[in-house]
Structures are given as C-alpha cells and as structure tokens.
N, C-alpha and C positions, 0 to 999 in steps of 0.2 A: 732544730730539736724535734718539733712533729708539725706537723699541717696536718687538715683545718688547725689555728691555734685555740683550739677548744680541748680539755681534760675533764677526764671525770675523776672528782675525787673520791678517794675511797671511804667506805661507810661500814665501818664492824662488823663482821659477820654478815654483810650482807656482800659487797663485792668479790665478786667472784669470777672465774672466763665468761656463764655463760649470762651472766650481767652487763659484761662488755661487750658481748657480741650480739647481746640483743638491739644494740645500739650504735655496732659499728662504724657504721655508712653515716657518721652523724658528726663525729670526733676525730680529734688526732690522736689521742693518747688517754688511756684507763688506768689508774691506779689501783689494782688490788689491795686486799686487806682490811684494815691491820692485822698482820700476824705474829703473833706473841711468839719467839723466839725459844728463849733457854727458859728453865724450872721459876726464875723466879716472877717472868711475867706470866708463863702460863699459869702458873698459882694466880697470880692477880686477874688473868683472865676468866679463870672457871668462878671466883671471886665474883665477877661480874657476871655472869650466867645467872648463879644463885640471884643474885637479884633483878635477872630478867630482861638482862642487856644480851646481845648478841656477838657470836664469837665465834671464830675458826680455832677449834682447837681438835686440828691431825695429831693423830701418833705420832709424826715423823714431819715436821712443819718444815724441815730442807724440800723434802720428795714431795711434799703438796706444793712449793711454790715452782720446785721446777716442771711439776704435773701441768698445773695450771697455767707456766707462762709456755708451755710446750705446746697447749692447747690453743694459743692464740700467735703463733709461730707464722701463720697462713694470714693472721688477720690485716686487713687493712689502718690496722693504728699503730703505734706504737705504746706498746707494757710496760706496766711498771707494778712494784711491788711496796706496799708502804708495811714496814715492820719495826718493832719494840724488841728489845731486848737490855737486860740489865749489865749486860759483860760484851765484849769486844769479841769474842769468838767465831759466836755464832753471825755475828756482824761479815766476818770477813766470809764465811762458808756462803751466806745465802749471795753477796754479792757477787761472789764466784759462779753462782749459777743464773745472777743476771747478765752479766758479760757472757754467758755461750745463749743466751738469747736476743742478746743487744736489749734488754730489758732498765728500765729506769729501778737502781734500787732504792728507795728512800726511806730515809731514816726517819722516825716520828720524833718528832721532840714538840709534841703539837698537842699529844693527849691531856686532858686535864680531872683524868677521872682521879680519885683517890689512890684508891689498891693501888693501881699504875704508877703511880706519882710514890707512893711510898718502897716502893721495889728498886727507886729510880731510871724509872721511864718516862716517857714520853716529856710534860712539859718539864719535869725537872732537870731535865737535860738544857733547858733555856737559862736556868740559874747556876750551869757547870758549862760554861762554854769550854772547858780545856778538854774534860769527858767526851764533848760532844765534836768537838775538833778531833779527839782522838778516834770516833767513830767513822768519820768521816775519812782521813786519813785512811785507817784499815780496810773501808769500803773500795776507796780510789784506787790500791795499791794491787788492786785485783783486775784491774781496765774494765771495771765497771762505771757505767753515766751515771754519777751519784747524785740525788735530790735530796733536800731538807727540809722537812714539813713544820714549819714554826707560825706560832701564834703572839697576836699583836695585843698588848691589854694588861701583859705580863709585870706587874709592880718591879722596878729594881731591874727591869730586860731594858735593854737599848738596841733594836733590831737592826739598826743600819751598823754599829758595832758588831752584832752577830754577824749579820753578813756579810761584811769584810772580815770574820776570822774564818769564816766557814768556808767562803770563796779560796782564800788562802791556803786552808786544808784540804784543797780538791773538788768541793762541789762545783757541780756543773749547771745545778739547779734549785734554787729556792722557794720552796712552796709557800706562799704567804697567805694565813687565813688573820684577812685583816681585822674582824671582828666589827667594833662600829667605828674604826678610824681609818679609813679610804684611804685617807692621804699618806697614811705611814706608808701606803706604797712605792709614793715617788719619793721617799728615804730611805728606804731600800736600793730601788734600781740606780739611784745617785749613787751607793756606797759598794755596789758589785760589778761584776762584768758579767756574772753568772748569767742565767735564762731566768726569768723572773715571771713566775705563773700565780696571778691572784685570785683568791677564794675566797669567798662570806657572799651571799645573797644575789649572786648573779642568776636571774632571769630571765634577762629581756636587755634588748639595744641600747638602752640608756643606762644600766650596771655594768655590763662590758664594756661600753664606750669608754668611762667613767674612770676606770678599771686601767685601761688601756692609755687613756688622755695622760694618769698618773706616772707612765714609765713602766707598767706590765708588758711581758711578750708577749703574753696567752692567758687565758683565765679560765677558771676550774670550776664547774657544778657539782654541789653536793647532794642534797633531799632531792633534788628535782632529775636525775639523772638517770629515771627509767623515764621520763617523760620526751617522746622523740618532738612533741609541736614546742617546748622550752629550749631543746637543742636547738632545732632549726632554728630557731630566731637568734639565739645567741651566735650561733655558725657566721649566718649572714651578714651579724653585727661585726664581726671579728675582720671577714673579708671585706666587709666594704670599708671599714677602716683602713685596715691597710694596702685597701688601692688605692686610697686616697692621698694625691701626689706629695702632701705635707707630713705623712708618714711613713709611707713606703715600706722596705722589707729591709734595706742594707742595714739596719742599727742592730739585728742579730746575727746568728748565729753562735753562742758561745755552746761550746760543747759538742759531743756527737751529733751527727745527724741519722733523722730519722728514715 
C-alpha cells in the first residue's frame, strides 16, 4: 500500500500538500483534510469556524482536492484525501479524482464533532453501517484505493463487524483511531483482509511496536506530524519491526500498491 509504513493523519484545516511535503522524506503516505464535501457539511463546517476550529472550506472542494493531490503528483509518498459528506454524490466525483492520482480516497466516518454528526457525517456514519457501506461502494466503483477512517469507543459500534462489511463493500483500507483500547486493533485486522493503519498516540518505538504487535500494517501520526525527530523514530520503529524475521513483509499487501 505505501512504504515507509508510516501515515500522517489528517488534521482540519490544517493538512494540506505543503504540510506533507514539508515532511516528505519521513512517510509513506499523507492524508489530507478533512474536506467537507456537499452544503450540508460545508454548513457544519463554517459552523465550526464560528467557533474557532479550523477548516478547508474552497469554493469548489472537487478543484481544491484535485489542486492539491496534483500538487504532491512528484512527491515521494503516497496521497490520500480524508473527506465528509452527507449524500453519496459528491462521494463518487472526488474519488474519481483520486483514481487519476492513484490517491487514497477516504471516507470519514471518524468525526465526532456535533454540527458534523448532526448533518450526518463523519461518526454517525459508524451507527448507519448500510449508509456507510454505501459510500464505500460508490467510492470503489470509480477504481479508486478506498480508506475508512473509523473510531473505536463508539457505544452500540462493533468495529470488527464494521470492518468485515466495509472490507466487503470495497475498502481497501481501514483507518483505525483506537482511542484508549489498543487492542481493538487486533480485532479488527482478525475480522479484514483490508491494510489496517492504526492511529491514537503514536510517538515513539514502543506505540508503534505496540501497534504493530496488535495486527496493524502501518500506523498513522496525528498532533505530532510536523515534528520530523517523532517521525524518524516512529520510521525506524516500523522498519525494524518488520525486518525482524518473526514478522516479515509477506502478511500484506491487500489493495493497490504504492
């Protein structure tokens, strides 16, 4: 899917190309975003502005994402794009412009702000698996590398259930921000064939390892992701893991390659 198995996950309004690229040489893969999609996230996003959260919001959120995965075309990692939307539409347009990038499109179902969540995005898309299976679906149907950015913690969620429908619907990638339950990772990668990238409080060689020990391919840094001396450690942690002959490299590849 990408080498180094290291991701940056994306961070509202603040992820952006030249965010990724200041970091390039460090990662396999950047997720942009989140970008609010059709009227009725962008409502929920300017929503969040008003009180002081951070947000991408272009006149034209198609032509910014394919601006910006345009822009990292040359780069040494592989894109990806993490986006909300409350309708299936604009779903299937932007993954059309991830596929002429070979860009990761992924879907949020991960958000848990209010506005968001009342529009029906991001986490409430966790408690409408059929919704979210349909998104998914619509994504895939465009030969785009779909990801699914889901959080663990969710009252009434059964994540290894998620992830065998979602795998099912076409994902090629499950983004897991495991919150404070580590382990729900290796209930996950038990219940997909997906590429399984874990996120929450990776730092340093012993959260990666940790991470990884659970049945993750790769793991994903959030706050810390302009930080290049947090990268390199995590980097290294990644690599030496998996040259280590009890883990190896054969137990992946599902999905495109980077």
């Amino acid at each position: 899917m990408f080498e180094p198995r290291l991701a940056l996950a994306s961070l509202s309004g603040e992820s952006d190309a030249a965010w990724a690229r200041a970091v390039e040489d460090h990662v396999g893969a950047a997720f942009l975003g989140g970008v609010a999609l059709d009227e009725p996230s962008r409502r929920a996003a300017r929503q969040l502005v008003a009180r002081d959260r951070t947000e991408f919001l272009p006149d034209d959120p198609i032509a910014f994402v394919d601006s910006q995965l345009a822009s990292l075309d040359d780069a040494p990692l592989r894109a990806g794009i993490n986006v909300r939307s409350a309708s299936r539409a604009p779903i299937r347009d932007v993954a059309g412009v991830c596929a002429d990038h070979d860009a990761l499109c992924e879907i949020n179902a991960h958000c848990r702000q209010d506005e968001l969540c009342a529009v029906g995005c991001g986490e409430t898309l966790l408690r409408d698996a059929h919704r979210l299976c349909e998104y998914v679906e619509t994504a895939a149907e465009t030969g785009a590398t779909v990801s699914v950015k889901i959080r663990a913690e969710v009252p009434g969620v059964s994540l290894p259930d998620t992830a065998r429908w979602i795998d099912a619907a076409g994902a090629d990638v499950i983004h897991v921000d495991a919150m404070d339950s580590e382990p729900v990772i290796a209930d996950v990668a038990s219940a997909t064939d997906a590429f399984v990238i874990a996120n929450n409080g990776v730092r340093d060689a012993a959260t990666a390892r940790e991470y990884l020990d659970h049945g993750a391919d790769a793991v994903s840094v959030g706050r810390p992701s302009d930080r290049p001396t947090v990268l390199k450690r995590v980097r290294r942690a990644t690599e030496e893991w998996f040259a280590e002959p009890e883990n190896g490299t054969d137990r992946v590849e599902p999905g495109a390659s980077g």
